[in-house]
C-alpha positions as CSV (number, residue, x, y, z in Angstrom):
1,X,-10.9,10.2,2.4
2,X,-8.1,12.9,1.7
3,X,-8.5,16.1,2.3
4,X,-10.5,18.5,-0.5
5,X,-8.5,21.5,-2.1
6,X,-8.4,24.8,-0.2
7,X,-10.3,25.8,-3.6
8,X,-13.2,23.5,-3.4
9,X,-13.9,24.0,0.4
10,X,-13.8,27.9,0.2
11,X,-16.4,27.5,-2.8
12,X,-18.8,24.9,-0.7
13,X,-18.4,27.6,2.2
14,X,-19.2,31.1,-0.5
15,X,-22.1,29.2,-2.2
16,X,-23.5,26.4,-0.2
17,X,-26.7,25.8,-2.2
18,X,-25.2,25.7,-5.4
19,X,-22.4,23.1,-4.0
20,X,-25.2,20.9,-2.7
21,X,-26.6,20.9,-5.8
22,X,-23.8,20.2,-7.8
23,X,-22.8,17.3,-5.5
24,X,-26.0,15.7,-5.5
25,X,-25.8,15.9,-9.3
26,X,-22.6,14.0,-8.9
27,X,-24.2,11.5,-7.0
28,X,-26.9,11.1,-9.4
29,X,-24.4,10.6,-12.3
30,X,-22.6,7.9,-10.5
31,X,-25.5,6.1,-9.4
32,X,-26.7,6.3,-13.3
33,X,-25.3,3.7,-14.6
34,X,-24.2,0.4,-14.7
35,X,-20.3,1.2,-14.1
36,X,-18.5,-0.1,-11.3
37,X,-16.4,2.8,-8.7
38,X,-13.0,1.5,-9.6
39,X,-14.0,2.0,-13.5
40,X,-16.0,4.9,-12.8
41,X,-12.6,6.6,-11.3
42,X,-10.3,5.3,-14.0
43,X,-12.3,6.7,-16.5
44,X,-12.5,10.3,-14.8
45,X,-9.0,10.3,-14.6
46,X,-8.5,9.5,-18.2
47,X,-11.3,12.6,-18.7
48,X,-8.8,14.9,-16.4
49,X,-5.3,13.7,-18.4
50,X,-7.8,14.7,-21.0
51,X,-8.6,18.4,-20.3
52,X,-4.9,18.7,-18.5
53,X,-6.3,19.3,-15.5
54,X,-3.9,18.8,-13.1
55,X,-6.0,19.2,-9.5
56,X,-8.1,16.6,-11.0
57,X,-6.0,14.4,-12.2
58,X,-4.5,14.1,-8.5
59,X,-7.4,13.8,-7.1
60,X,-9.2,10.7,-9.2
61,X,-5.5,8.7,-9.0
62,X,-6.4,9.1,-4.9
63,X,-9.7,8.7,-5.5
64,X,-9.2,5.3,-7.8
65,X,-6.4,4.4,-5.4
66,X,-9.3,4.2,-2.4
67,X,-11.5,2.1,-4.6
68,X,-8.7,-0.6,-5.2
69,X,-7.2,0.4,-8.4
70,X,-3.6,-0.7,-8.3
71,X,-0.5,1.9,-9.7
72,X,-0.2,-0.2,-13.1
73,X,-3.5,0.3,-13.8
74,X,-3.5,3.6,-12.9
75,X,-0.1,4.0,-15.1
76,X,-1.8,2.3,-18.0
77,X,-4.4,4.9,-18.1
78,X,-2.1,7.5,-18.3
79,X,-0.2,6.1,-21.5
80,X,-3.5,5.1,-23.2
81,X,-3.2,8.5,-23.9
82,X,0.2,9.2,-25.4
83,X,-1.1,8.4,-29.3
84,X,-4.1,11.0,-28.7
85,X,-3.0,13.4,-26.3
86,X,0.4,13.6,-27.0
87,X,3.7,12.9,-25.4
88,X,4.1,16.6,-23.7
89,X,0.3,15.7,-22.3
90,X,1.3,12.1,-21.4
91,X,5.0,13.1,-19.3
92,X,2.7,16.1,-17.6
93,X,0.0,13.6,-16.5
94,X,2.5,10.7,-15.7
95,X,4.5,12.9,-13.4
96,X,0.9,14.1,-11.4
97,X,-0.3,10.8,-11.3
98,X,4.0,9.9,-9.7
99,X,3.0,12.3,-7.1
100,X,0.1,10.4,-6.0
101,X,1.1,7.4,-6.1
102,X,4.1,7.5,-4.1
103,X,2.5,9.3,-1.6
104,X,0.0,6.4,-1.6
105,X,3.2,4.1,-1.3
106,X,4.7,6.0,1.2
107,X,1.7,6.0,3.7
108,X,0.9,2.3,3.5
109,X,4.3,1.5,4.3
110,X,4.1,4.2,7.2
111,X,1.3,2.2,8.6
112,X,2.8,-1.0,8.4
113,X,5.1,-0.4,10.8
């Protein structure tokens, strides 16, 4: 798993009670429903294009990417977006989901060799 943002772990290590609490709440909510991981991730990064968050949108293209989501579909997600988001939105998102991707790209083919 990647590493966490600076952000997150300095929070987990201020308030340690309320981050167990809040990640055993994400647990519940995953385990809620019928929705496979790879969907489960697609979808949150759709819902973080969606608020223009940027940190998450980062993270659930990694997070999708460990699950087995491939880059088209990961690219598809992002343009689902264009006619309700808007373009601005849609070019901001693409070019934070770019990042991830090629990193992605760039560290399987490091490990290939």
């Amino acid at each position: 798993m990647a590493q966490l943002p600076r952000s997150y772990e300095n929070f987990k290590k201020s308030y340690p009670e309320i981050w167990q609490a809040y990640d055993r709440l994400g647990g519940l909510v995953h385990d809620a429903g019928p929705v496979d991981k790879k969907s489960r991730e697609l979808l949150k990064l759709a819902m973080a294009i969606g608020s223009r968050s940027e940190g998450a949108v980062h993270s659930h293209t990694r997070r999708a990417m460990e699950v087995g989501a491939k880059a088209d579909e990961i690219y598809h997600v992002v343009l689902l977006g264009l006619t309700t988001l808007g373009f601005p939105a849609t070019i901001a998102a693409w070019t934070w989901v770019k990042d991830e991707v090629e990193k992605h790209s760039s560290s399987r083919q490091r490990s290939r060799k």
